[in-house]
C-alpha positions as CSV (number, residue, x, y, z in Angstrom):
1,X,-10.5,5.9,-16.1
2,X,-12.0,2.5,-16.8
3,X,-12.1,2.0,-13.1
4,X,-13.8,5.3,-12.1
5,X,-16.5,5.2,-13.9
6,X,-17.3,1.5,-13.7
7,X,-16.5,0.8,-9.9
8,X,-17.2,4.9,-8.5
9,X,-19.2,7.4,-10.6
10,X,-22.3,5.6,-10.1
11,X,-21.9,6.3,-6.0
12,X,-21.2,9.7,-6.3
13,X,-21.4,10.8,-10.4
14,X,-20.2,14.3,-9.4
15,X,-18.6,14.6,-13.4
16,X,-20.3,14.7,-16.1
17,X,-18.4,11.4,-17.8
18,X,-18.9,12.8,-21.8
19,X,-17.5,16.0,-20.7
20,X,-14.7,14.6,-18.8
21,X,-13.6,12.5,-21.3
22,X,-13.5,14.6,-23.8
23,X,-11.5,17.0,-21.8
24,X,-9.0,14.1,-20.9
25,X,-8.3,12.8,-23.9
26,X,-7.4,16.4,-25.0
27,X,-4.9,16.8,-21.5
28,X,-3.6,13.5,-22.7
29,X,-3.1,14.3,-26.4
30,X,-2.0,17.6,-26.2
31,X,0.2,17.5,-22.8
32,X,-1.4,21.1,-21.6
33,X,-4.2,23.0,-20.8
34,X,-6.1,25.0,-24.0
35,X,-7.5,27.6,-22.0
36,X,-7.2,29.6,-18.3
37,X,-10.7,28.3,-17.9
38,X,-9.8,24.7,-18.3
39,X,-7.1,25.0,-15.5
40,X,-8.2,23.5,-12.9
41,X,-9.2,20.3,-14.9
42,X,-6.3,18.4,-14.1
43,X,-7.5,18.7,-10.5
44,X,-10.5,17.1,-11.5
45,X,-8.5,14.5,-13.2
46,X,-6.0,13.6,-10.1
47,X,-9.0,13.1,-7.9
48,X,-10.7,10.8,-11.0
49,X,-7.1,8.8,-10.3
50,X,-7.6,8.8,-6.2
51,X,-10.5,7.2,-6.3
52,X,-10.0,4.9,-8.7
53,X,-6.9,3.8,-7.6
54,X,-8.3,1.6,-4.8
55,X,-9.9,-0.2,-7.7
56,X,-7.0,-1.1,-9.6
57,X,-5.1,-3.9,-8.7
58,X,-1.8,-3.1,-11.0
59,X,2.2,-2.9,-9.6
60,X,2.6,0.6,-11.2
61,X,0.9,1.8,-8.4
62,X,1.8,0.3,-5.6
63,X,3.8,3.5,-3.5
64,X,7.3,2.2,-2.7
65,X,8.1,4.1,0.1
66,X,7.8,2.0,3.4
67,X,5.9,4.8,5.4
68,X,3.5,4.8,3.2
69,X,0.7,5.8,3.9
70,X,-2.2,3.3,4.3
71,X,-4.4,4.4,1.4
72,X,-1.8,3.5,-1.3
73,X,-1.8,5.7,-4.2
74,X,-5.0,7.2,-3.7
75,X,-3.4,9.2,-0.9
76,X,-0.6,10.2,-3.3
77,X,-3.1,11.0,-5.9
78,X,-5.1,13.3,-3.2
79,X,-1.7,15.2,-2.1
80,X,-1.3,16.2,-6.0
């Protein structure tokens, strides 16, 4: 999250970063959604990952699969 909002949100600040992190930290603690109003939140969240990803320069997401495509795991994150 880290890397979103300190490398991307400024370009583009498309979420509302109080909301979102309240919101994440409750997908995070609680492993589900609360409500059917909240489901497409974890949408929100894996595009939050696919553009942050580029910014992150950490093994755990570096895809393994040799046809990978050229975008890394932002590309992976966008397919979710």
């Amino acid at each position: 999250m880290a890397a979103y909002f300190t490398h991307f949100h400024h370009t583009l600040p498309v979420v509302d970063s109080t909301a979102f992190l309240s919101q994440y930290r409750i997908l995070m603690d609680d492993h589900h959604i609360g409500s059917p109003a909240e489901a497409g939140f974890p949408t929100v969240v894996f595009s939050v990952f696919a553009c942050a990803a580029r910014y992150v320069d950490d093994p755990r997401l570096e895809n393994p699969e040799p046809e990978a495509h050229e975008a890394g795991m932002a590309h992976v994150y966008y397919e979710q």
